[in-house]
C-alpha positions, 0 to 999 in steps of 0.5 A, a space after each residue: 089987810 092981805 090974807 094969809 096964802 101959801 109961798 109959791 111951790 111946785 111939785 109937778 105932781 100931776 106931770 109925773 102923774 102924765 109921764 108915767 101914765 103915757 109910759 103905760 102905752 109906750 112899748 107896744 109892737 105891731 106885727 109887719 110883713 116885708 120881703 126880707 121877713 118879718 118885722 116888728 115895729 115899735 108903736 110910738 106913745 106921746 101925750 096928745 096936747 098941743 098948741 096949733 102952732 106946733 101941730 101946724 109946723 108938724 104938718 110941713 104947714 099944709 092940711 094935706 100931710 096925714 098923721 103918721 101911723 100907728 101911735 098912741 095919744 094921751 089926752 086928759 079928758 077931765 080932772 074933777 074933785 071928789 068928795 066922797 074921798 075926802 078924809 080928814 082935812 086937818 089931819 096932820 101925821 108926824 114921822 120921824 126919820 133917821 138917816 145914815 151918816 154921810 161920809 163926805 170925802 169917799 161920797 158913800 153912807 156909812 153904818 153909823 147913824 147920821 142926821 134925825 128928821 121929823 116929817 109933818 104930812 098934811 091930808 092929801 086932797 083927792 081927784 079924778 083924772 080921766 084920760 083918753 087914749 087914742 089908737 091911730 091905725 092905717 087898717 084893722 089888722 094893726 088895730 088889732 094887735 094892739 088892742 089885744 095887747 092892751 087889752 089884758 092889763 087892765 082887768 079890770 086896773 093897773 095899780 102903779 107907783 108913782 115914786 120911790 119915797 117911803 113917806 109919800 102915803 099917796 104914792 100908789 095909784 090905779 088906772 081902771 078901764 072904763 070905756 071903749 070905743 071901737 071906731 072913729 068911722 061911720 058905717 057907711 064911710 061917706 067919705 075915703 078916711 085914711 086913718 082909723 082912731 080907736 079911743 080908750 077911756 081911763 078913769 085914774 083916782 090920784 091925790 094931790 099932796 100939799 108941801 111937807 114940813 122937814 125939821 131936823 132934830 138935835 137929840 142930845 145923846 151924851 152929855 160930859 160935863 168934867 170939873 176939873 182941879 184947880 186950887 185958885 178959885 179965880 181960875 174958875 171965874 169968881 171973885 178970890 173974896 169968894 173963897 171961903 165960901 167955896 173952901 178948898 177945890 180939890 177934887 175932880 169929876 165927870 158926870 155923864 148923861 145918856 137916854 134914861 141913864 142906862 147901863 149894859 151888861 155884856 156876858 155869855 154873848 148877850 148885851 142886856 139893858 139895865 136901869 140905875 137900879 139894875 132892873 132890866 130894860 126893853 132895849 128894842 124901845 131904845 133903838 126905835 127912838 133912833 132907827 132900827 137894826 141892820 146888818 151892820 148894827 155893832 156895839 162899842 165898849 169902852 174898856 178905859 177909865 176916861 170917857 172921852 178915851 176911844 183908843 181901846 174899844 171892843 167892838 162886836 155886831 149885834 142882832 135882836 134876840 129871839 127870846 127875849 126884848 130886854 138884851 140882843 145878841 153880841 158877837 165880838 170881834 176878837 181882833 178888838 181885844 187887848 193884846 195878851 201880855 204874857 203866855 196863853 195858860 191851859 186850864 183855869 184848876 183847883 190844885 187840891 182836887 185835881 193834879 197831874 195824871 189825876 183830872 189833868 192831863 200827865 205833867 208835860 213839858 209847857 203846861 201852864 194853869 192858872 190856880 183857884 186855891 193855894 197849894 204847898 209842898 205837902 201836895 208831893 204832885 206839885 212840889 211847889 208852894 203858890 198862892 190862888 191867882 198865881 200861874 205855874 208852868 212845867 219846865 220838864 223836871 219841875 212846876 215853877 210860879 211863873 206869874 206872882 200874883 202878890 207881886 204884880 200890880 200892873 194890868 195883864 192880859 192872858 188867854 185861856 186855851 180851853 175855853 178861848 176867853 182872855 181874862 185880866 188881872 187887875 191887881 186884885 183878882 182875874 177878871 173878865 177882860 171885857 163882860 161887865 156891867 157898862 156904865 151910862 156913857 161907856 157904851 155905844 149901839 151903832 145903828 
């Protein structure tokens, strides 16, 4: 019976290891005087593991050509294991991730929250990666130079990244000097050498990370279910003997599921998490489920009866209250509001303790308030009956209702000029055209 084995993969790990350790040597300057002034040459790097084919085709396929000079070699001197750095091997750490919405037709992230990812990351095993570096030089001077200049980085490491991936906990790594030595020469020279080798040994501790697991969630958000009306039964399917066991289906409903049922209640420029028994929420746990606040975060509120309506929507952005866990800070966009229907008014007024010239300004021509209490001709300022809710306006000679409120049933819209806030009658009484209490569903935080 074959043994389990892993599918064959390949992260070319250690290669990126080599390419970013040869990068490390790879912009040295040597110094050079010439007729025309001075110069300053760049110092080749390249990793120095070759076959003697190609070191053979590199020497015009003759021993007498010398190695240009000077450069820098890498080698990989010895990878050994480790085993006082060892963690837990069957450790596993799970992540979840969230990801920004793709737009496919502009090729561009958008600000809505796209695909949810859980990570599985399994235990990395750790290695030692010596490397030797090799200076070839024609004469001291240049050895010098370059030494100098290498020198000061490691002292006594260099720490690098080896990617940009944020899950990748193994990604940052040390290179530590170790040992140097000065000359390939002896002292004294038995023959004439042509090049000097300076080598510089590396101690670099890396890790090597066995494959991922990425599954992508499917987190059910919102769940509408609509029953419609009928009055055959055979429309929803069951036998029409069955009829009088269900009776007469003559109502229609929507049942909406969201996380934990919540609500949210918008007033005085916080939005606030509440539970089905209207006890506050932490909405910073909510949003950590799905990811987290941006500049770009915004709050939809659906101001329709329907559900599945998204044709008038308030929107606002949204930033993390300092004071408090249970509510964020909502800054509405007023060009989401409804459009007023009829006139701005001036001031929302109690008629009987304030009037013209006493609390108000002196009547003008235009002056239009909006009454919290009943008025009528015994009040000789005002000349005119009207009832609470009503709107009365001044026309230069006189004050006239200019919106009955025992009349109108239809849903207006109108603004208050004193405080800039748009109200809404909605055959009863003045509301806020948009603070409330949402109901699950009727509210969505764009992360």
């Amino acid at each position: 019976m074959a043994g389990k084995h892993l599918d064959y993969w390949y992260d070319e790990q250690i290669k990126r290891y080599l390419i970013q350790l040869v990068s490390i040597f790879s912009n040295f300057q040597v110094r050079e005087y010439t007729e025309n002034g001075v110069n300053y040459n760049r110092v080749p790097a390249r990793y120095g593991d070759m076959s003697r084919m190609v070191a053979h085709m590199l020497r015009n396929n003759s021993e007498n050509i010398v190695n240009n000079a000077p450069q820098i070699t890498v080698t990989v001197q010895n990878l050994a294991r480790v085993p006082e750095r060892i963690q837990d091997p069957f450790l596993v750490d799970t992540t979840q991730v969230a990801e920004r919405q793709w737009d496919r037709e502009n090729n561009r992230y958008t600000s809505e929250q796209g695909e949810l990812y859980t990570t599985k990351r399994y235990m990395p095993v750790p290695y030692n990666l010596t490397i030797q570096v090799d200076i070839w030089t024609t004469n001291t001077d240049t050895k010098l130079q370059i030494l100098e200049q290498l020198m000061i980085l490691f002292n006594p490491s260099l720490q690098l990244q080896s990617n940009d991936n944020p899950l990748d906990w193994s990604n940052v790594f040390e290179v530590e000097l170790q040992d140097i030595t000065w000359s390939s020469r002896s002292v004294p020279a038995g023959v004439d050498e042509q090049l000097d080798i300076s080598t510089l040994t590396f101690l670099v501790p890396i890790w090597i990370s066995p494959p991922a697991k990425v599954q992508r969630q499917k987190i059910i958000q919102s769940i509408v279910a609509d029953i419609h009306k009928v009055q055959d039964v055979s429309n929803l399917g069951f036998s029409e003997d069955m009829y009088d066991f269900f009776g007469q289906i003559d109502e229609e409903a929507t049942n909406v599921i969201t996380p934990n049922n919540y609500k949210l209640q918008v007033a005085n420029g916080q939005a606030t998490l509440l539970t089905q028994d209207n006890k506050a929420a932490n909405i910073l746990e909510l949003i950590e489920m799905q990811g987290e606040l941006s500049a770009t975060s915004r709050l939809e509120l659906n101001l329709t009866e329907d559900i599945q309506d998204r044709t008038e929507l308030v929107i606002g952005t949204v930033v993390k209250n300092p004071v408090s866990d249970n509510s964020l800070i909502f800054n509405i966009d007023a060009d989401t509001l409804p459009s007023d229907t009829i006139a701005n008014f001036d001031k929302i007024i109690d008629p009987k303790a304030t009037r013209p010239g006493n609390g108000l300004d002196v009547q003008a021509l235009g002056q239009r308030y909006l009454l919290t209490e009943d008025i009528s001709t015994d009040y000789v300022e005002w000349g005119i009956e009207a009832e609470a809710n009503d709107i009365i306006e001044f026309d230069g000679s006189s004050w006239t209702v200019v919106f009955d409120s025992s009349s109108i049933t239809t849903t207006t819209y109108v603004t208050n000029d004193f405080t800039n806030a748009q109200y809404k009658w909605d055959g009863m009484q003045w509301i806020s055209s948009w603070q409330g209490t949402y109901n699950p569903g009727y509210w969505r935080l764009i992360l």
